[in-house]
N, C-alpha and C positions, 0 to 999 in steps of 0.2 A: 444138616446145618442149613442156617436160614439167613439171605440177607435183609437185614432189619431196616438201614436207612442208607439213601445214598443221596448226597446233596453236589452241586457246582460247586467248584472252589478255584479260583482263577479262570482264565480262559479256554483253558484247554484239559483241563484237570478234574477229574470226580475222585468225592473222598465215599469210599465203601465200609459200611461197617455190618458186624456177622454176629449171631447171635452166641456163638462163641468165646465172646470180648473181642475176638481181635478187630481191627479197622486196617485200610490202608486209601493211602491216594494215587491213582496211575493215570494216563492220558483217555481222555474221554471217548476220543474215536477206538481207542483198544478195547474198553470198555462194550462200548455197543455192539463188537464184534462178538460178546461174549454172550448177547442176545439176553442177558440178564435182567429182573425186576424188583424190584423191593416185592420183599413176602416171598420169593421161590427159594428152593432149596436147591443147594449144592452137597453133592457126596464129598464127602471126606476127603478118598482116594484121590479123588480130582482136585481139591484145593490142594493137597500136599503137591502135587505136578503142575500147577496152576502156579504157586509158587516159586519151586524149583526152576522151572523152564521161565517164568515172566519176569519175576523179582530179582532172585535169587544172586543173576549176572548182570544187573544195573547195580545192585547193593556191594557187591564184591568190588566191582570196578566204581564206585561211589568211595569206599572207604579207600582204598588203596591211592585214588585221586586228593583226596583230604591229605590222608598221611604222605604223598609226597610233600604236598605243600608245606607241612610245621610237621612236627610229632605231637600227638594228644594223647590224652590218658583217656582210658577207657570208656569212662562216664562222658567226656566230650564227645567225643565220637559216637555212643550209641545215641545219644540225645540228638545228634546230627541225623541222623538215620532217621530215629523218628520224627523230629521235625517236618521229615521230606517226607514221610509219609510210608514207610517200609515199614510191614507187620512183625509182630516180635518174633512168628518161629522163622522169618528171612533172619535176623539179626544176630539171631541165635546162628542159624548157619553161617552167616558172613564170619563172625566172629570165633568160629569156629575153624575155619579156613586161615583166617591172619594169624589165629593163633599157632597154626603148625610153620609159617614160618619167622615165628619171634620181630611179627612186627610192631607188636604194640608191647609197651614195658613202660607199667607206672613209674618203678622203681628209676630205671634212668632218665623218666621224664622229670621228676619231682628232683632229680641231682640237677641235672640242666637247666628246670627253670629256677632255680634256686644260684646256682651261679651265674646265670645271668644277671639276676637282678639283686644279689645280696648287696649290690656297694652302694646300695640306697635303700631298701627295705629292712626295717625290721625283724625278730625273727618273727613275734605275733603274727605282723601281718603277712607273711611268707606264711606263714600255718594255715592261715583264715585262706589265703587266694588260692590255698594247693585243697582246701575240703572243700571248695565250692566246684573245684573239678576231679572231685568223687577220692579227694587224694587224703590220709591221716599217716601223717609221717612216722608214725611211731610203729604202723605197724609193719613200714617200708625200709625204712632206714635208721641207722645212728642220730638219733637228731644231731647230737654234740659234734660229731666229726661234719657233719653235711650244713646244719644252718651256721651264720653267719655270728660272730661276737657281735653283739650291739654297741658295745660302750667302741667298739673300734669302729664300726660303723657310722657313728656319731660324731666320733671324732674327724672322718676322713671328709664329712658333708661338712663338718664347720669349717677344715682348713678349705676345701676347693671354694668354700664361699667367702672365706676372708682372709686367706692367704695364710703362710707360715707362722706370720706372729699378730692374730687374728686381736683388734681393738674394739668390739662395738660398741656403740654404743648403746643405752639403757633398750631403748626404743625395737632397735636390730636383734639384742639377747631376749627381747620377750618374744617377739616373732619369730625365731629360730624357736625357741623353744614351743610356742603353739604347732610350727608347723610337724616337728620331731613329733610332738603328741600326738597329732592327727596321723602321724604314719605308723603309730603303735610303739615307740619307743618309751620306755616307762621311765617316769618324773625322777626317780631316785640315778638310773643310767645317765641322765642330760647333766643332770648338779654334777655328778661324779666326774664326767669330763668337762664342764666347765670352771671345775677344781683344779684338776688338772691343765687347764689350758692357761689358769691362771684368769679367766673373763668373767 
């Protein structure tokens, strides 16, 4: 195995990459310790323990620091890792590790961030913001017991914004309505409760 290019990246940081695909970024003084050059090769043997022993226990103790802070779904998290610069068979280890103690779970992430925020989202846009963090609820959950009715949803932003027996005017029901829209509430839901609201 052959390092191919390895360039500055910050001040204290080298990004290494290996003709293998893989790439990674570590401290540059650790680097030079490793007497390495773009074009020389590395054994195998030794990048798998070059890993294990160097990576390995910044990554583990990297992830386990994230997941105190919030809980993420899977796709966050590894996307963190790489970001920072940890090669994929560390991640793959990492991730192998958190998994024997049930710390990551899309499945209860995707409940939790859904009730959080259903008394103001859409279900649309609860769909859209849970695939963009690697999440597709259908093949996690119930949709119908877990997302949010909308027309009740709808209904509960228009009373906190104009009270129990809600008056707007022309001006206020078109804006209420643009903004519903922009939040993924569909045109046929909005009319429906403001049928019902009587506005």
């Amino acid at each position: 195995m052959q390092v191919t290019y390895t360039e500055k990246t910050g001040k204290t940081k080298i990004r290494v990459e290996l003709d293998n695909g893989d790439s990674f970024v570590m401290n540059e003084r650790d680097w030079n310790r490793l007497d390495l050059n773009t074009g020389e090769s590395v054994d195998e043997s030794w990048l798998c323990e070059f890993y294990r022993d160097y990576f390995l226990p910044k990554a583990k103790q990297k992830a386990l620091n994230l997941l105190r802070m919030r809980d993420r779904s899977r796709l966050e998290l590894e996307q963190k890792l790489r970001y920072d610069g940890y090669p994929g068979p560390v991640i793959r280890e990492t991730f192998a590790y958190i998994d024997q103690y049930h710390y990551l779970d899309d499945r209860r992430f995707a409940k939790n961030y859904i009730e959080y925020r259903k008394h103001k989202k859409s279900r649309r846009e609860l769909e859209y913001e849970l695939s963009l963090k690697g999440i597709h609820l259908g093949e996690l959950v119930d949709e119908e017991d877990t997302l949010p009715d909308d027309q009740e949803t709808i209904r509960n932003l228009i009373l906190k914004k104009w009270g129990e027996e809600p008056a707007p005017d022309m001006k206020e029901k078109e804006r209420m309505i643009r903004y519903l829209g922009r939040h993924g509430f569909h045109m046929s839901d909005i009319r429906k409760v403001y049928r019902d609201l009587g506005i």
